[in-house]
N, C-alpha and C positions, 0 to 999 in steps of 0.2 A: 578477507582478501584485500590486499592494497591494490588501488584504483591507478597507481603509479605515481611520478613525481610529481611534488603539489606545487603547482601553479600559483601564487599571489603574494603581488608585494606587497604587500602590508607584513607579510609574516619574515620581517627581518629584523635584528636589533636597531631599535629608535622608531622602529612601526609603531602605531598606533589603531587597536583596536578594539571593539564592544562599545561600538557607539561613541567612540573618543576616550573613554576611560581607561581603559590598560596601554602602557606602555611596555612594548617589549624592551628587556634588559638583557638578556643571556638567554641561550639553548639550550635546555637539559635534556633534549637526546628527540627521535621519534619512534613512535611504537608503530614498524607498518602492518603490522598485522589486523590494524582498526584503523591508518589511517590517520595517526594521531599525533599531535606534536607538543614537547613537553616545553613549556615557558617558566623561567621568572619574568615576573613584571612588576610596574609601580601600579598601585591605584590612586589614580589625581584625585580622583574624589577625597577618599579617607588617606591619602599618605599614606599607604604602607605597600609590603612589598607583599604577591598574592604569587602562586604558584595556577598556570593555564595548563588545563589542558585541551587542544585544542583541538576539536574537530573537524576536517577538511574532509570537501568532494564536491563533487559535481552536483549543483542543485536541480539539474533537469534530471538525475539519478535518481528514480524511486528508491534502488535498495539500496543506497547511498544514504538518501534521507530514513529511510524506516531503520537503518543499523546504525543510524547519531539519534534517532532521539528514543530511542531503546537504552541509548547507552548514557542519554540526557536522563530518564524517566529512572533509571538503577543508582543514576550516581543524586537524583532528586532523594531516593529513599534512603540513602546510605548517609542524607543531612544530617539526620538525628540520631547515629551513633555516633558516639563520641568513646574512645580509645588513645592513650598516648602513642602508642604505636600503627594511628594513622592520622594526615592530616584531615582539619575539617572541614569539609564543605560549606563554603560561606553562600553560594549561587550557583543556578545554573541557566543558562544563556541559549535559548534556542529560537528559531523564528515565530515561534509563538508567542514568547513572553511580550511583544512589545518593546525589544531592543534590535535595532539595527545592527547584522553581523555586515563584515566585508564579505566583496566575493570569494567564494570558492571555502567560506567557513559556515560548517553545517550547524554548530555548536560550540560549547563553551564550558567548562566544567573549571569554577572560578574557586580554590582553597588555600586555607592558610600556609605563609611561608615556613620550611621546617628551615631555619639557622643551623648550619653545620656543612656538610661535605658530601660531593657524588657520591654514591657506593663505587661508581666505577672509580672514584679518585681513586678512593682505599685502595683497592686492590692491585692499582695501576704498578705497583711496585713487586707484587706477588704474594702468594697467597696468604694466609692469616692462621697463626697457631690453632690450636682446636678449642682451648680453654677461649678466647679472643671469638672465635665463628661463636662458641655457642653463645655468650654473654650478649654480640650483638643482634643474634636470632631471637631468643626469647620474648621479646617484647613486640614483634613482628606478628611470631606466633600466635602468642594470648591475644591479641588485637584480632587473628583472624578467626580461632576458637571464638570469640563473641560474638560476630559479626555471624557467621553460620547458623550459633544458638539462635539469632534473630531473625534467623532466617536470609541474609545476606551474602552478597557476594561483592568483595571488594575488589579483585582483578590485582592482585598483586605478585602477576606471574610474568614481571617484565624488569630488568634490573635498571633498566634508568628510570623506572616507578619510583623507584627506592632511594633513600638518602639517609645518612647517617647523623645523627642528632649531635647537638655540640656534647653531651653526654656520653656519647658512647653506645648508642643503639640505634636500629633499622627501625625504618617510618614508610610507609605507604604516603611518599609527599605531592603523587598524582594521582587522587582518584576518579573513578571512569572506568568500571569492568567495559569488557566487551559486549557487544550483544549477545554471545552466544557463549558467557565465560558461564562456568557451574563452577559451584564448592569443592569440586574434585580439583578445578585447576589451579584456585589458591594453594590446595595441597602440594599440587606438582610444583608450582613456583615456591611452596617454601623450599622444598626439597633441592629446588636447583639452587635456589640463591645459599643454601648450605652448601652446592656443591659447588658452586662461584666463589664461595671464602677460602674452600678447603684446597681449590686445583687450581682458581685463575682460569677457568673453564667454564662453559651456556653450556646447559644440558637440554633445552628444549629449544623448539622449530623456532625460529624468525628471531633471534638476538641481535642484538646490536654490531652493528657494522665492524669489524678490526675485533673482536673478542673470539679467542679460540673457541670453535667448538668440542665439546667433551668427545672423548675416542668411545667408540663401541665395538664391542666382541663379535666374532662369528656369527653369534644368535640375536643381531642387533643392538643387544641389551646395553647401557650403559656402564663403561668399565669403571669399578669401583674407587673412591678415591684413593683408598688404602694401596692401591695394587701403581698408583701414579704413584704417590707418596708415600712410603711404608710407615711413617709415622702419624698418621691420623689413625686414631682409636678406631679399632673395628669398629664398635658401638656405632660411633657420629658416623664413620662411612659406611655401613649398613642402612642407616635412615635415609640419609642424598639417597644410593641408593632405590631403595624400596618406597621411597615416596613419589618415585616416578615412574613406577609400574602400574600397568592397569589391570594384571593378573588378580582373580581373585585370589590365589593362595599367594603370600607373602609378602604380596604386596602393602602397604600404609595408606590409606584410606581417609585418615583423620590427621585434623591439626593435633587434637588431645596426643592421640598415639606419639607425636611426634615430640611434643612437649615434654611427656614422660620419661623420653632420654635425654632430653634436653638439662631436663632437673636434674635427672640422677648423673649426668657427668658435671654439671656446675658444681654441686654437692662434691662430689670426689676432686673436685680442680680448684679447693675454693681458693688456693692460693691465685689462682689466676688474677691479675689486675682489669678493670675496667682501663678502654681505652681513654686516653688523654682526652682533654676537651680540644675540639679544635673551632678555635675562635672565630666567629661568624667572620665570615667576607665583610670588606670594606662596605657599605649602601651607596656610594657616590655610583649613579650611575654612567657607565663610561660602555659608549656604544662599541662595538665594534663589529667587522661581519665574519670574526671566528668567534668559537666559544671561549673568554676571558684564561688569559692563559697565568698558571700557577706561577706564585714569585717565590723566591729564595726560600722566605722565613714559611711561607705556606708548605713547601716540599718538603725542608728540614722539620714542620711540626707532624709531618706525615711518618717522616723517617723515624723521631721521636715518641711516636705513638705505639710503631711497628716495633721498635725496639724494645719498649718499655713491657709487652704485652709479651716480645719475645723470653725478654729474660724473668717476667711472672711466671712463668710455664715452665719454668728450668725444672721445678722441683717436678712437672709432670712428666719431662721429659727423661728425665732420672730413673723415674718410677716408671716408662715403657720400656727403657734398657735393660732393668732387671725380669723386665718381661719378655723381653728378645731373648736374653742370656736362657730364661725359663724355655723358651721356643725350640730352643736349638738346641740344648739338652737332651741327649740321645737316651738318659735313665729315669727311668721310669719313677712315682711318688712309692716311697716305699710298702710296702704292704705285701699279705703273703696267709698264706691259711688251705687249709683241703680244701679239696676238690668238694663244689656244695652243686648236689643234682635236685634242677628242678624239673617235676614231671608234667605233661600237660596233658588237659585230660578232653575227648570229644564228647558234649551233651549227647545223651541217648534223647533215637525222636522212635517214637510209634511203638513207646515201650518195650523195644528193643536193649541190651546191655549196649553200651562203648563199644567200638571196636578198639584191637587193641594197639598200642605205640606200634612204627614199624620196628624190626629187629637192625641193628646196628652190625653191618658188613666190612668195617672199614673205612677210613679216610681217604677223601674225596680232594685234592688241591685246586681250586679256583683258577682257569687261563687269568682272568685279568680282573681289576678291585679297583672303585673309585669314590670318592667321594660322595654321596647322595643330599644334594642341597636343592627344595625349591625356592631359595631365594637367587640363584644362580649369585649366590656369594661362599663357596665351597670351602669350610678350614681346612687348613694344611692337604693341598687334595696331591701335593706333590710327596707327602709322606704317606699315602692311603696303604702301599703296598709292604709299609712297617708290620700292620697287622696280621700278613700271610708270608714273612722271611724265614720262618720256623727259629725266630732270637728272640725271646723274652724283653731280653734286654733293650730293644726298642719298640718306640710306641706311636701309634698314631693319636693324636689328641685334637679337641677341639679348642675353641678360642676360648678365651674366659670373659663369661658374659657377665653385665652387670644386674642382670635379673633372669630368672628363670624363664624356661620357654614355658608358654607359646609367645611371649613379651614380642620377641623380635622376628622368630621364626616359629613355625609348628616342632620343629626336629631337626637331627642332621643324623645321617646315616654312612654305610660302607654299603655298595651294592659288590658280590659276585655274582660275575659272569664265568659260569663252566663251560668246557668245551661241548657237551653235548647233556639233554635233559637226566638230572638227577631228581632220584627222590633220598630225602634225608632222615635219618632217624633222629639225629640230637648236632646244636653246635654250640660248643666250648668255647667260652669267653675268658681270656685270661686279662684282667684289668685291674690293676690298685686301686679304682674308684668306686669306694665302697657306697653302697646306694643307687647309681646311674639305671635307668629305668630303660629296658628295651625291649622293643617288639621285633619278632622274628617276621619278616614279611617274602612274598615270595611274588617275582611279577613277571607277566609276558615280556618286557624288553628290559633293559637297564637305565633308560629314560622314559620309563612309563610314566607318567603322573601318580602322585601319591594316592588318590583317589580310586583308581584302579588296580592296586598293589593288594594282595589278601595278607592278614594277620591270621601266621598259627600258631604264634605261640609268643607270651610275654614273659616278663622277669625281672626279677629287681636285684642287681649282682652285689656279690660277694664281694670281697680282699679276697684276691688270688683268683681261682679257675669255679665258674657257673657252668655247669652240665644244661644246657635248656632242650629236653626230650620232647622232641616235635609230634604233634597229631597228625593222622591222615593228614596228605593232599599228593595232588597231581603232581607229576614227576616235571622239573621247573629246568630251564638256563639260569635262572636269576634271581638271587638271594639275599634281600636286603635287612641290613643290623641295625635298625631305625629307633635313633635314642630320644627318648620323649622327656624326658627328665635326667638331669644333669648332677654331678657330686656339686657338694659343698653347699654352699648357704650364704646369706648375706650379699655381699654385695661382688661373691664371686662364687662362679657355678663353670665346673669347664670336669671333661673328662677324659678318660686316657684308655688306649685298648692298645695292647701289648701283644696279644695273639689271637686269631679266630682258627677254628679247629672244625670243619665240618667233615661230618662222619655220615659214610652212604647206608641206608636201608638195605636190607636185603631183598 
């Protein structure tokens, strides 16, 4: 909780603070959520330029004082990891060491300077290709993957933490978790700061002052970048996303998880270019009491960067056209064959035989059909009722994934909802996607959780039309087609369903 506006002059550019030794130079932002204010400064001692972060409150504040030197004692431990992808802690400055702070400064968190550019610079112009977010993510990433393995938390879920290296990648160049950060919200701050490249949008509480905050759905949830900008990869916008969910089901959990897409869209993007270097700032320290304002040749290297990255991407952007054109394509992958019936069978208990399938009465039409997504990132949920128009000829399909589920999600499904409870004998899948793997499920509502959904019956479809002969169960509203495994292989997996045919019991 921020304690309100901080009080002390000393903390303006040309102040001088830690005992006489740092000179403030410029503002890199504050984090109120701890309280905390980002510096460059000189160090008179050694000449050079150190990165503050600086702790304010009120010293007659007990939990003032116990949440700076919690956050002195994390960023003490966090000295001796060493990552490119965060700066290093050279000291840390608190009333105990034996250094004289000024008033109203609880602490001190003294690291080396990262040379290069705000993140919020970057972005100041708008958002950044996908090939471009991920190249400057990954180093961020692995930086925070190690830190976790050691059991650490580096607090890198605030975007003026962050800075971009004269190379071309994201640096944790303030550290100082919070006192009460966990390895989950590294996670959520990668996640946001991917979904800070990809929208120009904060997806999480307390961002910096003047930066949009990201839109959310009905159910909260944050709306997907994909759905702002139709041209960010599923993939990368499913991750923003799901790294910022605390759901257990769908949710991303792990930096590794996160990484993992990370690779395999660099891998497929490698034409992507690394951003331009942009040339450290002048060092002449020149006071002033705004934050140092960008000159010509600095915004034109900005412009220069954005473009250069823009037209690396061309060939990706090529390659999602032909992927929209695939989108929108009303005909289905060719394929075709009999009718192939599979039976399912009920284990006998108490040495009892089966009872047997029910007897098939006739088809049953669904009032209404939708998409079944727990990542509340639903493919095409506007074509869901392709499956039940009684045309072959269109299809409802899923996105084309870069790796098999469970990777990104558990499934994705169609739920029907009928007008009043059915019980089913068999439902007929007509789909070109030979292989795609599904479970016939059956649930108390149409947003039940997947957890509470019973499986009667599974199957691995055909080319052309799969018979799936249902087992006993209670007569349902709601009948979900929950696909567990996807056609194709490689480095693409996506499937298609053309018709669903349920047929009532007698």
């Amino acid at each position: 909780m921020s304690s309100g506006p901080i009080q002390n002059t000393s903390l303006v550019p040309g102040g001088v603070i830690g005992d006489g030794r740092y000179r403030l130079l410029a503002s890199s932002g504050v984090d109120q959520r701890c309280d905390a204010q980002l510096w460059r400064a000189r160090d008179g001692q050694l000449n050079r330029d150190v990165a503050l972060t600086v702790l304010v409150g009120d010293p007659a504040d007990q939990q003032a004082l116990a949440r700076a030197k919690r956050t002195a004692e994390r960023a003490t431990h966090a000295a001796s990891f060493t990552h490119p992808g965060v700066s290093r802690v050279i000291d840390v400055l608190t009333p105990g060491t034996g250094v004289k702070l000024d008033e109203g400064i609880l602490g001190i968190v003294v690291a080396e300077w990262t040379q290069g550019t705000d993140l919020m610079d970057l972005i100041a112009e708008g958002p950044l290709p996908a090939g471009a977010a991920t190249r400057l993510l990954e180093p961020l990433g692995a930086a925070i993957e190690g830190a976790h393995h050691a059991g650490l938390v580096l607090g890198a879920d605030h975007p003026q933490r962050i800075r971009v290296t004269s190379d071309g990648r994201l640096r944790l160049a303030f550290p100082g978790p919070r006192p009460d950060a966990i390895a989950r919200d590294d996670v959520k701050g990668l996640g946001a700061i991917l979904y800070l490249l990809l929208t120009g949008r904060w997806a999480l509480p307390g961002g910096p002052e003047g930066v949009p905050v990201a839109p959310t759905g009905p159910d909260g949830s944050v709306v997907a970048p994909s759905t702002l900008h139709p041209y960010v990869p599923h993939e990368l916008s499913s991750v923003a996303v799901r790294s910022l969910e605390d759901t257990s089901v769908g949710g991303i959990r792990t930096s590794a998880a996160i990484l993992q897409v990370l690779d395999q869209i660099a891998e497929s993007e490698a034409q992507t270019a690394l951003i331009e270097p942009v040339h450290p700032e002048d060092d002449g320290a020149v006071w002033t009491t705004q934050r140092p304002q960008r000159g010509r040749d600095h915004k034109r290297k900005l412009w220069i960067s954005v473009a250069v990255l823009a037209a690396a991407t061309l060939a990706v952007i090529v390659w999602l056209g032909v992927q929209i054109v695939s989108f929108f394509s009303d005909e289905p992958t060719k394929g075709g064959g009999p009718t192939v019936v599979i039976g399912q069978t009920t284990p006998a208990t108490s040495g009892q035989p089966a009872p047997p399938a029910p007897t098939p009465a006739g088809p049953v039409q669904p009032a209404s059909i939708g998409v079944y997504d727990v990542t509340n990132q639903p493919d095409n949920a506007n074509r869901a009722n392709r499956a039940v128009d009684n045309n072959p000829a269109t299809v409802w399909q899923t996105e084309n994934y870069f790796q098999p589920f469970p990777a990104l999600k558990p499934g994705i499904g169609l739920m029907a909802s009928f007008a009043e409870p059915v019980k089913l004998a068999s439902v007929t899948i007509t789909s070109p996607s030979e292989g795609t793997v599904v479970e016939i499920r059956v649930a108390a509502a149409e947003n039940a959780p997947l957890e509470e959904t019973k499986v009667i019956a599974t199957a691995t479809l055909s080319p052309g039309q799969t018979q799936i002969q249902l087992g006993e169960h209670e007569a349902t509203q709601h009948v979900l087609v929950w696909v567990t495994k996807l056609a194709g292989g490689g480095r693409n997996h996506k499937s298609e369903i053309a018709e669903l045919l349920y047929t009532r019991a007698q």
